[in-house]
C-alpha positions in Angstrom: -15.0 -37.3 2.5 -17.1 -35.2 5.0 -19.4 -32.1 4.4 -17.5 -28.8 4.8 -21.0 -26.7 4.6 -24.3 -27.0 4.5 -27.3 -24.7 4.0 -30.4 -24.5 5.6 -32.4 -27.0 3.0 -29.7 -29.1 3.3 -29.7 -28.9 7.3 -33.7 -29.3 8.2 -32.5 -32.9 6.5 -30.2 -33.7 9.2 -26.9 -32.8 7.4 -24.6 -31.0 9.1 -20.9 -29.9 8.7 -18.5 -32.9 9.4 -20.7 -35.7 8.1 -19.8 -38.0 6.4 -20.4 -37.8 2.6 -21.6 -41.1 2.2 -24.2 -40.6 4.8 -25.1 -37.2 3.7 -26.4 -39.1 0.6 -28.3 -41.6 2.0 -30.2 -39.1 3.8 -30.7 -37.0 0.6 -30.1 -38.5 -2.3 -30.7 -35.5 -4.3 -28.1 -33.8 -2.5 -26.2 -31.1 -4.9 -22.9 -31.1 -3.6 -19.8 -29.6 -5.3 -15.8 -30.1 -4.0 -15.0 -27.5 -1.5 -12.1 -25.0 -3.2 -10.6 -23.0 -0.2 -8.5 -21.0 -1.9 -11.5 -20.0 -4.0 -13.2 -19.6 -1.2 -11.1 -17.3 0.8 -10.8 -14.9 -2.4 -14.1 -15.1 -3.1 -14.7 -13.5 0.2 -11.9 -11.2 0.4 -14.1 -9.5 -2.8 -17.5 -9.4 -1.0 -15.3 -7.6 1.9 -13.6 -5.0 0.1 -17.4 -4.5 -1.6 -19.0 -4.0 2.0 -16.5 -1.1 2.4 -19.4 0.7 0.8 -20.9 0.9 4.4 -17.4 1.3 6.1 -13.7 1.8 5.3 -12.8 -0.5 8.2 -13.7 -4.2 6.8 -11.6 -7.1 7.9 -11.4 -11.2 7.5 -13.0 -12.7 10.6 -11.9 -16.5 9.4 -13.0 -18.4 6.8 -16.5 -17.8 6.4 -16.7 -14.1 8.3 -16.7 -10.3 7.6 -15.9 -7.9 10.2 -17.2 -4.6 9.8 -16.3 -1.4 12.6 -18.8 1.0 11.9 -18.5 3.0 14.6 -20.0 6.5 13.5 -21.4 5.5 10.5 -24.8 3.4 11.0 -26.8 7.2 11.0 -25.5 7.6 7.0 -27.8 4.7 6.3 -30.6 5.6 8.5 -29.6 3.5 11.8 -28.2 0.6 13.2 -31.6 -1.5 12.3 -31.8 0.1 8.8 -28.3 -0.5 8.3 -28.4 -4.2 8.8 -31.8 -5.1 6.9 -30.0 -2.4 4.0 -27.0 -5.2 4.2 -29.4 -8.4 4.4 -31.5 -7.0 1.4 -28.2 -6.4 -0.4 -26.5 -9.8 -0.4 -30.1 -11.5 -0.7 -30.3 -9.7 -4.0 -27.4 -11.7 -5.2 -28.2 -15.0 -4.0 -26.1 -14.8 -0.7 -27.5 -15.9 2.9 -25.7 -14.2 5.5 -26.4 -13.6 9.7 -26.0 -10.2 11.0 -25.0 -9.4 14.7 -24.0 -5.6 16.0 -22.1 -5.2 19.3 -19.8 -2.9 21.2 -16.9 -5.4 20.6 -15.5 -7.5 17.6 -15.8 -10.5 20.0 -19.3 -10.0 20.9 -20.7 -9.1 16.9 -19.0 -12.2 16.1 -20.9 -14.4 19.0 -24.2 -12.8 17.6 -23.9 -13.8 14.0 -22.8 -17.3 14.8 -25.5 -18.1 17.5 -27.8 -15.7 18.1 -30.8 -14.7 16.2 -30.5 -13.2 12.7 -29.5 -9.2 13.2 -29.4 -8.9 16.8 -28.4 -6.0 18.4 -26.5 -5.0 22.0 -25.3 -2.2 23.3 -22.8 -1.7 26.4 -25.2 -1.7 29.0 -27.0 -5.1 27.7 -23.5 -6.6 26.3 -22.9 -9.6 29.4 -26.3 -10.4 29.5 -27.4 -10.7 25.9 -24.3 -13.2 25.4 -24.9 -15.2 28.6 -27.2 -17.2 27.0 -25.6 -18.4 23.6 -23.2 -21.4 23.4 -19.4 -21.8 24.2 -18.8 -22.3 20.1 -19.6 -18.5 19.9 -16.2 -17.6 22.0 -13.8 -18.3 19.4 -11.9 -21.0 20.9 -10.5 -24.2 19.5 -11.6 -27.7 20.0 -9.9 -28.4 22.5 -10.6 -25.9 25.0 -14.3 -27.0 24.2 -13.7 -30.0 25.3 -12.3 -29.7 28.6 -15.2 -27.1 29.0 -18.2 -29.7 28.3 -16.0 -31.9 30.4 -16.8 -29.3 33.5 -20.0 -29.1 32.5 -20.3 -25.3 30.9 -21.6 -25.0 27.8 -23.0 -20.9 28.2 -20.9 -17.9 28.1 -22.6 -16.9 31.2 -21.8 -20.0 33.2 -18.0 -19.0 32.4 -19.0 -15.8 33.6 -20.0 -16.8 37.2 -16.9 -19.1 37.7 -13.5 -17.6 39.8 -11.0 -17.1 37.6 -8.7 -18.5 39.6 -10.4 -21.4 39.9 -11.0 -21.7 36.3 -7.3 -21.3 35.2 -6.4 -24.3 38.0 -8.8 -26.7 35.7 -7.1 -26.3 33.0 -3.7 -28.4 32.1 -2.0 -25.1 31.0 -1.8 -21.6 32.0 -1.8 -20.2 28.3 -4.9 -23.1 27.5 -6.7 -20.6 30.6 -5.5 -17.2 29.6 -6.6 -18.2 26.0 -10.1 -18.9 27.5 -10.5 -15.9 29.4 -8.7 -13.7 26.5 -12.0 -14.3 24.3 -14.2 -14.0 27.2 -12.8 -10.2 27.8 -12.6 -9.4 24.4 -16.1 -10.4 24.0 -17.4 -8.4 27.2 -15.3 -5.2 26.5 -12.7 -5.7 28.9 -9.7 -5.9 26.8 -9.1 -4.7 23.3 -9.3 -6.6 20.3 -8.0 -4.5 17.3 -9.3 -4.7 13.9 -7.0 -5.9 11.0 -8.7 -3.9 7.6 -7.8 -5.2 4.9 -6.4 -2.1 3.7 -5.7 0.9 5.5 -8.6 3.4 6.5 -8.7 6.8 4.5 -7.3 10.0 5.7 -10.5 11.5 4.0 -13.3 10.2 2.2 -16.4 11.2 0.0 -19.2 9.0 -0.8 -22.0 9.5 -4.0 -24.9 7.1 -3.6 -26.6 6.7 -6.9 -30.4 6.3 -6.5 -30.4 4.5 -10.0 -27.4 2.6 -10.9 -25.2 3.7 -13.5 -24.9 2.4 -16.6 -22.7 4.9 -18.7 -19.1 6.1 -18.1 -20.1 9.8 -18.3 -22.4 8.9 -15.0 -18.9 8.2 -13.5 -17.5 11.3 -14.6 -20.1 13.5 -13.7 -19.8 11.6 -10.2 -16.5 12.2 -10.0 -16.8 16.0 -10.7 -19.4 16.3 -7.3 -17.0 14.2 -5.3 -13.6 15.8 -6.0 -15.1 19.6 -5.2 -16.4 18.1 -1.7 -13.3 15.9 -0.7 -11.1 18.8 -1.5 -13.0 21.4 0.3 -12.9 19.0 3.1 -8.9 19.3 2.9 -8.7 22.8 2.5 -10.9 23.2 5.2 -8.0 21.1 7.6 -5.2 23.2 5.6 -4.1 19.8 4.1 -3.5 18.4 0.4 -3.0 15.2 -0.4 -1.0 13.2 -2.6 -2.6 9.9 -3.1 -6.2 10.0 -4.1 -8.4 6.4 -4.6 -11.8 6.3 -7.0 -13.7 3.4 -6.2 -17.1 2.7 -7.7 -19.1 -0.8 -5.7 -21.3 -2.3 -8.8 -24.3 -4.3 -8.6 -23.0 -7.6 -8.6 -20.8 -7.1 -5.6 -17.6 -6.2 -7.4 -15.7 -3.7 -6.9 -13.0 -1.2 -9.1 -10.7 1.5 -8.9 -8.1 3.6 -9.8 -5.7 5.9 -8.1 -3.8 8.7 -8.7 -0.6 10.1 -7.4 0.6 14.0 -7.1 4.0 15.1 -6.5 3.2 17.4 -3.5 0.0 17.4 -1.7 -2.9 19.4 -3.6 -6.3 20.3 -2.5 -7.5 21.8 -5.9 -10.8 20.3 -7.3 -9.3 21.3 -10.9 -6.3 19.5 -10.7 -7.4 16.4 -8.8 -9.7 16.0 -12.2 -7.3 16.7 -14.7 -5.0 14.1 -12.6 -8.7 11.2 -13.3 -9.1 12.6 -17.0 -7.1 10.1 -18.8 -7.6 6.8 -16.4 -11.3 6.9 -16.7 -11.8 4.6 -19.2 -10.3 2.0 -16.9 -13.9 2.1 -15.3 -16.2 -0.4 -16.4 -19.8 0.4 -15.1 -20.6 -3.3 -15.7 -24.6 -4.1 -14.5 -24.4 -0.7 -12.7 -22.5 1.8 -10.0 -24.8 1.7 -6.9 -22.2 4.1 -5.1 -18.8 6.0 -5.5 -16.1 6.9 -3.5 -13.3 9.1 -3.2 -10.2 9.1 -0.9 -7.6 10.6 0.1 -4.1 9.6 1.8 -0.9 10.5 2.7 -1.9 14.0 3.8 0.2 17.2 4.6 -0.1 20.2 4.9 -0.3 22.7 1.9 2.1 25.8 2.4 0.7 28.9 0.4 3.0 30.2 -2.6 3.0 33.5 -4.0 2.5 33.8 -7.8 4.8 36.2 -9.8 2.8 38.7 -11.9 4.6 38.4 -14.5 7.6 36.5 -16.4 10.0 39.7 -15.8 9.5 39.4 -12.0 10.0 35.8 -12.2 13.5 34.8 -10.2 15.6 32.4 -12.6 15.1 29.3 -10.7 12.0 26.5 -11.9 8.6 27.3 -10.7 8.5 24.1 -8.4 4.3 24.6 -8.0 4.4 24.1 -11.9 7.1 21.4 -12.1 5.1 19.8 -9.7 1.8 20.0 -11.6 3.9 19.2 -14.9 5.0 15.8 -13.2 1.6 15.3 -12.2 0.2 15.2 -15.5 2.9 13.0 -16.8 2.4 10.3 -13.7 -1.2 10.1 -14.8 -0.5 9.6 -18.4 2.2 7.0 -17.9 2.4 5.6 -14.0 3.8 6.2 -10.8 7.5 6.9 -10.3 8.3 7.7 -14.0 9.4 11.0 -13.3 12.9 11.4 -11.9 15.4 13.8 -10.5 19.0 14.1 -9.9 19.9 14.6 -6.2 23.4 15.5 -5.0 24.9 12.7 -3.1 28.0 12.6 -0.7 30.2 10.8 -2.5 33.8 12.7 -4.5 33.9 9.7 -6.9 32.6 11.7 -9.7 30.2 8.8 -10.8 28.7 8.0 -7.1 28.6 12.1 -6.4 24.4 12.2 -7.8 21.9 10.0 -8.2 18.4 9.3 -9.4 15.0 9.2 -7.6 11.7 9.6 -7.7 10.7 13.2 -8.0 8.4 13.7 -4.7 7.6 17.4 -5.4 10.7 18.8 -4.0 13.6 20.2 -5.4 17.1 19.2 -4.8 19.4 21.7 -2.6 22.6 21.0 -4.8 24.6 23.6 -2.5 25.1 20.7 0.0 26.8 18.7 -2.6 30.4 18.4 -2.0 32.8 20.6 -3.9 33.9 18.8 -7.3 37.3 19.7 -6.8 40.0 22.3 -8.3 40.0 21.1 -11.9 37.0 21.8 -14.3 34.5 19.0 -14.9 33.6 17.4 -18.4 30.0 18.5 -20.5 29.5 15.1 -20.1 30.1 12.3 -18.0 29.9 8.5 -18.8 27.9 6.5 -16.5 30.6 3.7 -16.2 34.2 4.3 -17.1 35.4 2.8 -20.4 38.0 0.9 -20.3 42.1 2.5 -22.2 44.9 0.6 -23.5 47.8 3.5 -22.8 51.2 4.2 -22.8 53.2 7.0 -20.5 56.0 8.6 -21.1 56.8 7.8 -17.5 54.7 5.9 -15.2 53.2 7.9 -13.0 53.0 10.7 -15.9 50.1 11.3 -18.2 49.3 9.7 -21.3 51.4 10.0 -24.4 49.0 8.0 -26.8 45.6 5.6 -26.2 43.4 3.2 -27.9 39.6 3.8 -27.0 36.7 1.9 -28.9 39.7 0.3 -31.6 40.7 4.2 -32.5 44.4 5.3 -31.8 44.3 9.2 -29.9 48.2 10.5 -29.6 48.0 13.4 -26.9 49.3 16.4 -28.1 48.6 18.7 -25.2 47.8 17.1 -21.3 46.8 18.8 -17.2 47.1 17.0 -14.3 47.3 15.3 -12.4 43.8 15.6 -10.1 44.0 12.9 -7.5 41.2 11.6 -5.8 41.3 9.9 -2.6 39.3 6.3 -2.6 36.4 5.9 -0.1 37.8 4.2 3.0 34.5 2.4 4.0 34.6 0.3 0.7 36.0 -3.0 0.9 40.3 -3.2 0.6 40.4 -4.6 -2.6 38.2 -1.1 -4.4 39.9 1.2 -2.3 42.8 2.8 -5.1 43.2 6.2 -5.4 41.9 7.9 -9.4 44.5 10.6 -10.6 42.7 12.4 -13.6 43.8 14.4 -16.9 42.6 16.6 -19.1 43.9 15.4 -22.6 43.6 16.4 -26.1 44.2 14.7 -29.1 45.8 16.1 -32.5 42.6 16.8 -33.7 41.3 18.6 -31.2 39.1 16.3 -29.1 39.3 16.5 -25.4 38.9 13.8 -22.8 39.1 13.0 -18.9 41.0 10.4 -18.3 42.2 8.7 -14.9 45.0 6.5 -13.9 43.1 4.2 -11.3 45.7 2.8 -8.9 49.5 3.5 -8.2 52.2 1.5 -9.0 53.5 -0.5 -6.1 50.6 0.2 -3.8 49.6 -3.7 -3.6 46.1 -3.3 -4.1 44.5 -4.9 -7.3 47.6 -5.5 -9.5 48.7 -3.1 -12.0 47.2 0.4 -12.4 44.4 0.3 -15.2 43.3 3.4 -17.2 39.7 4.6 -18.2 38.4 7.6 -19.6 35.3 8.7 -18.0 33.7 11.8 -20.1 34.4 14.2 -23.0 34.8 18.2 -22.6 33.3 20.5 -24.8 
C-alpha cells in the first residue's frame, strides 16, 4: 500500500504521494490516514465543479484532482482577475478545502500554474513563455514515460524544451507520436494550438445571476429571487427577438451544493408572467439548506418568437384552436406533471389505416393533416381499434363478404354488407406481411355496424390462409 495524497502537515514530514504506507508510519506514527475511494472521489469533485459554475458556466474535469474554469469575460463581475481568485480561495477555505489557483491565456498554461507555480499566479499573453519557463516538466501534462526520456536528456524546465529544435527533439525520441505528444502540450500551453474546453454541461444561451448579500434561509427568499431574475432574463430575450423553451433555476448553497429545477415550454416564450407561472408549482423542490449564496437562471434552446395577432373577440375568432393558448395550456400541464406528457396526433404516410397517424410529443406546433394521404373512397369508422381483433367467419363465397362471425365469444349474422375496399400492402415491408386488406362495412340484425377486413387472398402463397379481423365500429 502506498500514499495516494498527502497534505501539507503530512508533507513538511517527508511523506509524499507514492510512499510506501509502511514507511509513511514510521515517519509519523500519528498519521490519520483513510482508504482512497476513487469513485467517491471523482463525484465528489464533479459537485464542487458544477458549484464553481457560480463564477462561470464553462467548468470542466481537468483529471482527477482538477477544475478547469474559462472565464473569459467574466472576472470584472467579481471585481477582477485578483479579486476573483482570493473570492474563490476564501470560498473553498470556508469549507475546509485547500486548493491552488493559477489564471492564464490557455487551459494548458492555468493548469502548469496551479500545479507548480506559486499559489494564484497570474499571466497574461505577453508574459505567457516566460512565466512558464521556469516551472518543472510535471507541469506539461505528459505521462511518465515521456518524463523519463526527458530527465534522461537532461531537461527538466519548460523553458529548456523551449530553446531545443524541434526537429532535433522529435529525432530523440523512439516514436514520432511519443514527440508530437511532447510538443502538443508544449503548444497548447504557449497558445499556439487550441485546446478546447469539455463543460460538463453545455454553456447557456442566456443567463441571469442574483447574488444574495445574506444567504437565504426561506423558500419565499427563492421566490422573490426568482421573480427579479425571470423579468431580466426575459427582457434580455425579447431584446434579441428570441423565446426560449428550456429554462434552468439553479440556486449554489453554502456548503458547496448545488440544486435545480427546469422547466420546459411548448414554443419559445419570452414572457416574465408565464416563465413564473411555468416555476409556481416546482418550487418546493428547492431546499435552501444552510443558505442560497447566489441564483441563477438560464435559458436554452432559443428561437425566435413570431408576433401573433389576438382576436378581439370570440365572434371574430376563425374555428381552428388558438395554438398560442394550446401552447400555454400544455405548458401548464408539463409543469404540473413532467416533460413529454402532452401528446398529439400527427398524420403519417402510411394507407394502412392503423399506421396512417401517430403520436408525439406536442412541441408547440400544430399538425398540417392536409398532407395526410386520402383515406380512400369508402367512409371511415367513429372509431378505430388500435390492433385488429381477431374473427372466426364464414362466406357465402370465398372472396365474398361475411355471412355470419364470432367476435369476443358473441355470434353476429350479417344482414346487410359493402364492399369490398381493397388496400394495397406496403411493398418495403418484409414478404411474408406484405397481403393485400379488402374491407366491409357490415351490420348485424340488431343493428350494429362494423369494419371488417379479409387480410390475404386465397391462393396468393403468402402466409397461409386468409384470416379475418374487424378493426373499428361505425356510429
Amino acid at each position: 500500500m502506498c500514499v495516494a495524497a498527502a497534505d501539507a502537515a503530512a508533507r513538511a514530514r517527508g511523506i509524499e504521494p507514492g510512499l510506501r504506507f509502511a514507511d509513511a508510519r514510521t515517519r509519523a506514527p500519528d498519521l490519520a490516514a483513510e482508504p482512497v475511494d476513487r469513485d467517491a472521489d471523482a463525484k465528489a469533485l464533479e459537485r464542487l465543479a458544477l458549484w464553481m459554475e457560480r463564477w462561470s458556466p464553462a467548468v470542466a474535469l481537468a483529471g482527477p484532482d482538477s477544475i478547469m474554469i474559462d472565464t473569459t469575460g467574466g472576472a470584472h463581475l467579481f471585481g477582477g482577475e485578483a479579486a476573483m481568485l482570493d473570492d474563490m480561495a476564501k470560498r473553498l477555505g470556508r469549507s475546509g478545502l485547500a486548493c491552488r489557483l493559477g489564471l492564464a491565456p490557455t487551459p494548458g498554461a492555468a493548469w502548469a500554474l496551479a500545479h507548480a507555480a506559486p499559489d494564484r499566479t497570474r499571466l497574461d499573453e505577453t508574459g505567457l513563455k516566460s512565466g512558464l519557463a521556469d516551472l518543472p516538466m510535471t507541469a506539461l501534462r505528459l505521462s511518465e514515460d515521456s518524463l523519463t526520456l526527458l530527465r534522461r536528456f537532461g531537461l527538466t524546465r519548460i523553458g529548456q524544451l523551449c530553446e531545443i529544435d524541434r526537429k532535433a527533439l522529435a529525432r530523440r525520441f523512439h516514436s514520432v507520436s511519443a514527440a508530437d505528444a511532447v510538443l502538443t502540450r508544449l503548444d497548447q500551453a504557449l497558445g499556439q494550438r487550441p485546446e478546447p474546453l469539455d463543460p460538463l454541461r453545455p454553456p447557456p444561451d442566456h443567463s441571469v445571476r442574483l447574488p444574495c448579500p445574506e444567504p437565504l434561509l426561506h423558500p419565499d427568499g427563492i421566490r422573490a429571487g426568482l421573480e427579479r431574475l425571470a423579468p431580466a432574463l426575459c427582457e434580455r430575450l425579447d431584446a434579441q427577438g428570441e423565446g426560449a423553451r428550456r429554462f434552468r433555476l439553479a440556486i449554489f448553497r453554502s456548503d458547496q451544493s448545488v440544486a435545480d429545477i427546469t422547466v420546459g415550454a411548448a414554443r419559445p416564450v419570452h414572457d416574465p408572467a408565464h416563465l413564473l407561472t411555468l416555476f409556481r408549482d416546482r418550487l418546493e423542490a428547492l431546499d435552501p439548506g444552510f443558505g442560497v449564496e447566489l441564483m441563477e437562471l438560464e435559458a436554452s434552446r432559443t428561437g425566435p418568437v413570431a408576433p401573433q395577432a389576438r382576436s378581439l373577440d370570440a365572434v371574430f375568432a376563425g374555428d381552428g384552436p388558438d395554438a398560442a393558448d394550446l401552447a400555454v395550456l400544455a405548458d401548464r400541464i408539463t409543469a404540473r406533471l413532467g416533460g413529454r406528457v402532452v401528446k398529439i396526433l400527427k398524420p403519417v404516410q402510411s394507407h394502412w389505416p392503423e399506421r396512417a397517424e401517430a403520436l408525439s410529443a406536442y412541441e408547440g406546433e400544430l399538425p398540417d393533416w392536409r398532407s395526410a394521404p386520402a383515406p380512400g373512397p369508402a367512409p371511415r369508422p367513429l372509431r378505430l381499434f388500435e390492433h385488429p381483433e381477431s374473427l372466426e367467419v364464414i362466406a357465402e363465397i370465398p372472396d365474398g363478404p361475411p355471412m355470419r362471425f364470432v367476435w369476443r365469444r358473441i355470434v353476429h349474422r350479417v344482414r346487410r354488407a359493402d364492399g369490398p375496399e381493397r388496400i394495397a400492402p406496403e411493398w418495403w415491408r418484409p414478404a411474408a406481411t406484405r397481403r393485400a386488406r379488402d374491407y366491409y362495412r357490415v351490420e348485424d340484425e340488431e343493428g350494429r355496424r362494423y369494419w371488417i377486413f379479409r387480410e390475404g387472398l386465397y391462393g396468393d402463397g403468402r402466409g397461409g390462409p386468409p384470416a379475418w379481423f374487424v378493426h373499428g365500429l361505425f356510429p
